[in-house]
C-alpha positions as CSV (number, residue, x, y, z in Angstrom):
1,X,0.0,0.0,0.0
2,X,1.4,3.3,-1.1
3,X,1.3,6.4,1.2
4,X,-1.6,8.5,-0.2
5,X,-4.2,5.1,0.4
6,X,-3.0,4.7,3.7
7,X,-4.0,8.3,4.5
8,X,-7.2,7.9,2.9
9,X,-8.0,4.7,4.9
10,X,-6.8,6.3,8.3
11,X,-9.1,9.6,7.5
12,X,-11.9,7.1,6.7
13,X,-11.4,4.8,10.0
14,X,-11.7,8.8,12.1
15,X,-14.9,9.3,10.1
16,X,-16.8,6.1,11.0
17,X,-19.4,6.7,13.2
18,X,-19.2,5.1,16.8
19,X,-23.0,5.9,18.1
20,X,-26.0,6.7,16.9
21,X,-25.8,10.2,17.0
22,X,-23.1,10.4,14.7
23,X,-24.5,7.8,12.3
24,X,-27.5,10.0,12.3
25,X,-24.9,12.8,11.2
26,X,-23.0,11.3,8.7
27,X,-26.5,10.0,7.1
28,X,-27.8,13.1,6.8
29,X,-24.9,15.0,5.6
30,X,-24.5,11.9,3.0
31,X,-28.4,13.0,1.7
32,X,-27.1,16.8,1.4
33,X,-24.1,15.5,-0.5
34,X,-25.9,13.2,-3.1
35,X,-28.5,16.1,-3.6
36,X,-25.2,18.4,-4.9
37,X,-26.2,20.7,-1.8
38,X,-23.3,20.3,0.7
39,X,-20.9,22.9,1.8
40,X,-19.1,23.6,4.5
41,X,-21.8,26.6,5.2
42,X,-24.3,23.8,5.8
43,X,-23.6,22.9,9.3
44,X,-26.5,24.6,10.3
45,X,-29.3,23.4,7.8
46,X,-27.7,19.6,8.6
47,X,-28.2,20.2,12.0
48,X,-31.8,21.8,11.6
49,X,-32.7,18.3,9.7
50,X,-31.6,16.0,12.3
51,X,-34.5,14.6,15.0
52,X,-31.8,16.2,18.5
53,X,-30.4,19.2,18.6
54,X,-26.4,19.2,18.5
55,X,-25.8,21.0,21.4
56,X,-22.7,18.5,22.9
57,X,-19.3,19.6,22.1
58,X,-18.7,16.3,20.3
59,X,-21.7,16.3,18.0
60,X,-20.7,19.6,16.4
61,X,-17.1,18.5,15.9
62,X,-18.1,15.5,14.0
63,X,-20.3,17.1,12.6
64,X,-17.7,19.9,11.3
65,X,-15.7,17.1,10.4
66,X,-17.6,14.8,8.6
67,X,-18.9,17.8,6.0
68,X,-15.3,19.0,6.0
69,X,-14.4,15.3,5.2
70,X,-17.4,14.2,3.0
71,X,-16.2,17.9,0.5
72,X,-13.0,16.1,0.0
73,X,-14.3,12.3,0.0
74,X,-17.1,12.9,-2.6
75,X,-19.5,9.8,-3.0
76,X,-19.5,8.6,-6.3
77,X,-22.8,8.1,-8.0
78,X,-23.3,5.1,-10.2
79,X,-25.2,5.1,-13.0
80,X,-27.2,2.4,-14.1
81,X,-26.4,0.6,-17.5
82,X,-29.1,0.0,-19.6
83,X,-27.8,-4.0,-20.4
């Protein structure tokens, strides 16, 4: 493994979520990102959609992070083939 994949798979292990909270973040931030409407200014509309506010110290920070990450780790959409 070459240097650059092992920095990608180290920033990916930081960005798994480890509750429920943060699953619930990184899903909805995911749905901002496949509807084209994610930038780092949408901290606050993320949080607005999700069912608790983020009011812990460690919500927001992952929260934060995971936009900052998900900019830079795009998801790839797939298109269907027509076969």
């Amino acid at each position: 493994m070459h240097a650059g994949a092992k920095s990608a798979s180290i920033a990916l292990i930081h960005m798994r979520p480890s509750n429920e909270r943060e699953l619930a973040i990184a899903r909805t931030v995911d749905s901002f990102a496949l509807e084209g409407t994610l930038r780092l200014m949408a901290i606050e509309e993320v949080a607005a959609t999700l069912g608790f506010p983020v009011i812990h110290k460690c919500d927001s920070a992952y929260l934060e992070r995971y936009i900052k990450w998900r900019m830079a780790s795009p998801i790839l959409k797939v298109e269907a083939s027509g076969k």
